[in-house]
ZANUZA-368003 format. One record per residue (C-alpha): residue number from 0; residue in one letter; x, y, z. Coordinates in nm, 3 decimals. Layout:
! ZANUZA-368003
[NUM,'A',[X,Y,Z]]
...
END
This chain:
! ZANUZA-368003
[0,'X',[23.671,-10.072,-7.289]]
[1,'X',[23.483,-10.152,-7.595]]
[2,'X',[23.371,-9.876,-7.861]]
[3,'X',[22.987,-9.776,-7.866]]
[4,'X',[22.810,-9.785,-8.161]]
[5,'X',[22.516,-9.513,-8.179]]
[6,'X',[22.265,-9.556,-8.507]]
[7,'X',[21.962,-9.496,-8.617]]
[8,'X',[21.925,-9.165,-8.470]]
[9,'X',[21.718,-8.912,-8.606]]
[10,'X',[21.982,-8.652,-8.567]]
[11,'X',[22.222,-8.767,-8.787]]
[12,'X',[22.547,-8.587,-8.643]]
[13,'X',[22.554,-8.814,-8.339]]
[14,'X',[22.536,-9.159,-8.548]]
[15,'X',[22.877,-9.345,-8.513]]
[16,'X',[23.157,-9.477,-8.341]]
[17,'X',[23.261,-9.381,-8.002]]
[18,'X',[23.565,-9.395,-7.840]]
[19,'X',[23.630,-9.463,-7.456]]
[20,'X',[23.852,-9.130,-7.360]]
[21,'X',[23.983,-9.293,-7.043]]
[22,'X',[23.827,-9.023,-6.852]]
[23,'X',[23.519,-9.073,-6.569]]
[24,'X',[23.218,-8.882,-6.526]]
[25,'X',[23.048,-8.964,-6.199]]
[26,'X',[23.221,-9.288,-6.208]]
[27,'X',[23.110,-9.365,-6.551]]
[28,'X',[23.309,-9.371,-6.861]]
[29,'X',[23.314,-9.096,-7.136]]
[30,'X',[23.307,-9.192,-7.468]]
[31,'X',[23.370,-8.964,-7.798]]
[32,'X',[23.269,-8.970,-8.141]]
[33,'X',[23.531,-9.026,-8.371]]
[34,'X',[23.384,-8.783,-8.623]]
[35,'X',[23.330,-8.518,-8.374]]
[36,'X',[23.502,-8.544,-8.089]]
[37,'X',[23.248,-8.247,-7.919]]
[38,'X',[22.985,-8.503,-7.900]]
[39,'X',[23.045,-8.725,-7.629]]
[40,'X',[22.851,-8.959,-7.453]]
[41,'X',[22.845,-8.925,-7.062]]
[42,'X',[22.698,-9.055,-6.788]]
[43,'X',[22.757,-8.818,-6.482]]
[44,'X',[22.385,-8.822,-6.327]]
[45,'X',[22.263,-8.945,-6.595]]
[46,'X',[22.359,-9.077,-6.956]]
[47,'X',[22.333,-8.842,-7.226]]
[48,'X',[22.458,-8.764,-7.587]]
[49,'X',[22.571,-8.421,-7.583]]
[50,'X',[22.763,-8.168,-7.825]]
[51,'X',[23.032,-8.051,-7.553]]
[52,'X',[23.097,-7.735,-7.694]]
[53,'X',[22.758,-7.594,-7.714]]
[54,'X',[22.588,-7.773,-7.436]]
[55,'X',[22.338,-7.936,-7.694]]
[56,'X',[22.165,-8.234,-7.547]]
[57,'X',[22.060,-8.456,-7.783]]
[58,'X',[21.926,-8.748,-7.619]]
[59,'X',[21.932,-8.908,-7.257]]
[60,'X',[21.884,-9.175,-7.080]]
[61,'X',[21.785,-9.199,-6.715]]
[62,'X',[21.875,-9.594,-6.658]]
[63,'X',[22.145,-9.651,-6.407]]
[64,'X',[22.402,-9.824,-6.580]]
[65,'X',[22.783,-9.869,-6.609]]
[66,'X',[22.770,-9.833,-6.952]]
[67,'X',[22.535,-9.647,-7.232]]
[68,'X',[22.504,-10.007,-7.418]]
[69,'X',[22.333,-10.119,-7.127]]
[70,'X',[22.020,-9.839,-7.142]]
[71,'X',[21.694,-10.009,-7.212]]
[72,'X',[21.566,-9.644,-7.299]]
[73,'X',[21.668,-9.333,-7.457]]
[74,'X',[21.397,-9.063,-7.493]]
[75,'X',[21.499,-8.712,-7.746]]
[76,'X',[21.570,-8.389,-7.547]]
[77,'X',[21.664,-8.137,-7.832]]
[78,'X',[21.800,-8.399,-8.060]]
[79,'X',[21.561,-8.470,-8.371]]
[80,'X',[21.330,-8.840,-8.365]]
[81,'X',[21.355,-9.150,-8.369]]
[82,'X',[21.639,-9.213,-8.049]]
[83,'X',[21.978,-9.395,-8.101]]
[84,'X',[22.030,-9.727,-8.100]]
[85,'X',[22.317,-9.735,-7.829]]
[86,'X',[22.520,-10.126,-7.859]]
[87,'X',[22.867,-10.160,-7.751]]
[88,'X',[23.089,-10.271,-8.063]]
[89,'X',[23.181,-10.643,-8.109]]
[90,'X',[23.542,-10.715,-8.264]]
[91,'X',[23.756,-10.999,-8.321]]
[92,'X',[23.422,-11.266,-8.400]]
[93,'X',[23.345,-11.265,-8.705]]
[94,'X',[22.905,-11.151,-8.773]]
[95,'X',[22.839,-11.508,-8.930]]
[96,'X',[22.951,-11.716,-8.564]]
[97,'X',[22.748,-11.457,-8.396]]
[98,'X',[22.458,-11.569,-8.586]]
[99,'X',[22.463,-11.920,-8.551]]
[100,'X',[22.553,-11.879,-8.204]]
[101,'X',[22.197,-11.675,-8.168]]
[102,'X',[22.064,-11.944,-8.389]]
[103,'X',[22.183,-12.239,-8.163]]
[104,'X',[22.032,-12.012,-7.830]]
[105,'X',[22.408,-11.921,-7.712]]
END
């Protein structure tokens, strides 16, 4: 599985890079922050970024999707404003072919 890249968050300690674990949650994969591996994403009802440890949800998501890339919308629980920006991480193309590939329509 790709990595998930979470950014622009208004709650700063959930920005980064996160890690499939390999383990499921309601069928869904769970994904950790490499920073802090207590904030997770997961996706058992419904997708949410949540400290683990504490039971702190952050933010959530209530599209049904495989993947948290793949929500349209994230809405703040007890996290701070704006949301994440939720992408799955692209490796192995370099940025400039993915922009004229955008550029050509691809």
């Amino acid at each position: 599985m790709a990595n998930i890249i979470v950014s622009g968050a208004g709650s700063s300690e959930v920005n980064g890079t996160y890690v499939d674990t390999g383990e499921l949650s309601g069928n869904r994969p769970v994904y950790e922050n490499n920073a802090n591996s207590d904030i997770q994403l997961d996706g058992l009802m419904i997708w949410v970024i949540v400290n683990v440890s504490t039971g702190f949800v952050y933010y959530f998501s209530n599209d049904n999707v495989a993947t948290p890339d793949l929500c349209t919308t994230w809405e703040v629980y007890d996290g701070e404003p704006p949301v994440p920006t939720v992408t799955k991480e692209v490796t192995g193309i370099p940025k400039h072919f993915l922009y004229y590939a955008r550029m050509r329509g691809n």
